[in-house]
N, C-alpha and C positions, 0 to 999 in steps of 0.2 A: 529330662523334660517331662512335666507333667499330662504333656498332649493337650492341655485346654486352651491354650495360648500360644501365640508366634508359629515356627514355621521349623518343623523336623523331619530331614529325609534322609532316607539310605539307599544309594544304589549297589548297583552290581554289573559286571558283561558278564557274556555267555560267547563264544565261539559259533556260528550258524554256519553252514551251507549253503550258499548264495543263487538261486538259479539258474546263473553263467556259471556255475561251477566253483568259483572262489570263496576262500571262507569269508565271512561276514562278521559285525560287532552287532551282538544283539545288547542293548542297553534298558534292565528293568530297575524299577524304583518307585520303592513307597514313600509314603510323604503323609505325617499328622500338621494339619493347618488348620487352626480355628476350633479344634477337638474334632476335627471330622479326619478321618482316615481314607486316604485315595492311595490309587495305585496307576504306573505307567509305563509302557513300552516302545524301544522304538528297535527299526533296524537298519546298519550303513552296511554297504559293500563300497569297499576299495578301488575294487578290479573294474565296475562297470559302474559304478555310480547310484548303484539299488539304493534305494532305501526311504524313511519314513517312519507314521505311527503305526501302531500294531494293535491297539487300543489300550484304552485307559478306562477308571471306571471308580466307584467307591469301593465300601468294604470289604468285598469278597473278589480278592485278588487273584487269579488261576493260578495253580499249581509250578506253572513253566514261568511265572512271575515268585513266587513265593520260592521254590526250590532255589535258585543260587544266591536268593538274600541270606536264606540258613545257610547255604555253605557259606559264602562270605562270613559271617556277624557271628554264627551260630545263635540257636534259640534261645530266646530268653523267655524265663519264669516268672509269670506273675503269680504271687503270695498276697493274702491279704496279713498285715498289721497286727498284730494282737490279738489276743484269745475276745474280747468285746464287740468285734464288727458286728456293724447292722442286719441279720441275716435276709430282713426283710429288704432292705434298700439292696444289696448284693443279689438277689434273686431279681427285682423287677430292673435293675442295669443289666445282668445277663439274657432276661426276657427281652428287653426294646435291643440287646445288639445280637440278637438271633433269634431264627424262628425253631425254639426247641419249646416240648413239652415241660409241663411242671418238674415230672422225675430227672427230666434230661439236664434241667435247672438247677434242680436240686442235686444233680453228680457235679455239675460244675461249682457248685458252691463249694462241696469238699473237697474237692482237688485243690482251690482258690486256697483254702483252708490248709488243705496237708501238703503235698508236695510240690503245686502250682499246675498255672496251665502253661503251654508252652506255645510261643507263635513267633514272628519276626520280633528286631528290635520295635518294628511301629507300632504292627498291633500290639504290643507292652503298654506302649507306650498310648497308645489310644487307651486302650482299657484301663490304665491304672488313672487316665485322665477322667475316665468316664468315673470309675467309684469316684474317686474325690470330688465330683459334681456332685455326688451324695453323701458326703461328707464321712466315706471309707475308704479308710489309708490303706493302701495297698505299696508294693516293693515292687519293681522290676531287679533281676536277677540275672545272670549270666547262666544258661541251663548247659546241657549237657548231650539230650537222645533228639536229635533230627526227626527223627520217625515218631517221634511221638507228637511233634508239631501239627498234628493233625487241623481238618479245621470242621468248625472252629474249636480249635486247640482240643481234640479230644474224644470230637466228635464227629461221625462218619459225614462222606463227605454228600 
């Protein structure tokens, strides 16, 4: 999915601690809808009936959201396309989907470049939606290093 259209989500559980004491189902999950990227949490208990939202939000999903969609999925890579991308169009989509400086811009441009950035399946899947509004091809890829999932993808938090 290209993230600019229709509706793409991934969840995951997490096992919680319940405050009766019981383990709990924590349930997190991202979701690309309309090229916009959200995130959401909720939590049940069994034993006493706990549960609800946990909150929800846009792009910048917390760690305790993000952490069991990479184990689940593991991270994926986005690569841009071909040695021709627009370097300019890739710089101002990495500017409007974070607030980093030029140089910080310009490290994710090479990364984009060489060996990708690395985030959930959605954020891929956002981002690679987002260049293609710019009319640069980018890949999502099946990655490898968890820990390098940094966010955004790379960059301190």
């Amino acid at each position: 999915m290209d993230g600019r259209a229709g509706v793409a989500g991934w969840g995951a559980e997490v096992a919680v601690l319940c405050g009766c004491g019981a383990w709990g189902r924590r349930e997190v999950g991202q979701v690309v809808r309309g090229g916009r990227l959200g995130w959401d949490a909720e939590f049940r208990c069994g034993a006493c009936g706990d549960g609800g939202c946990l909150g929800s939000g846009g792009e910048d999903a917390p760690d305790w959201v993000r952490g069991p969609l990479l184990e689940r999925y593991g991270p994926v890579l986005v690569r841009l396309v071909g040695p021709g991308a627009d370097r300019g169009a890739v710089l101002r989509v990495v500017r409007a989907a974070w607030p980093v400086t030029l140089p910080q811009a310009a490290g994710l441009l090479r990364q984009l470049a060489g060996d990708g950035l690395a985030g959930t399946p959605a954020e891929a899947a956002w981002l690679c939606g987002r260049l293609a509004e710019r009319g640069v091809a980018a890949e999502a890829v099946p990655g490898q290093d968890v820990a390098g999932a940094g966010r955004p993808w790379g960059l301190p938090g």
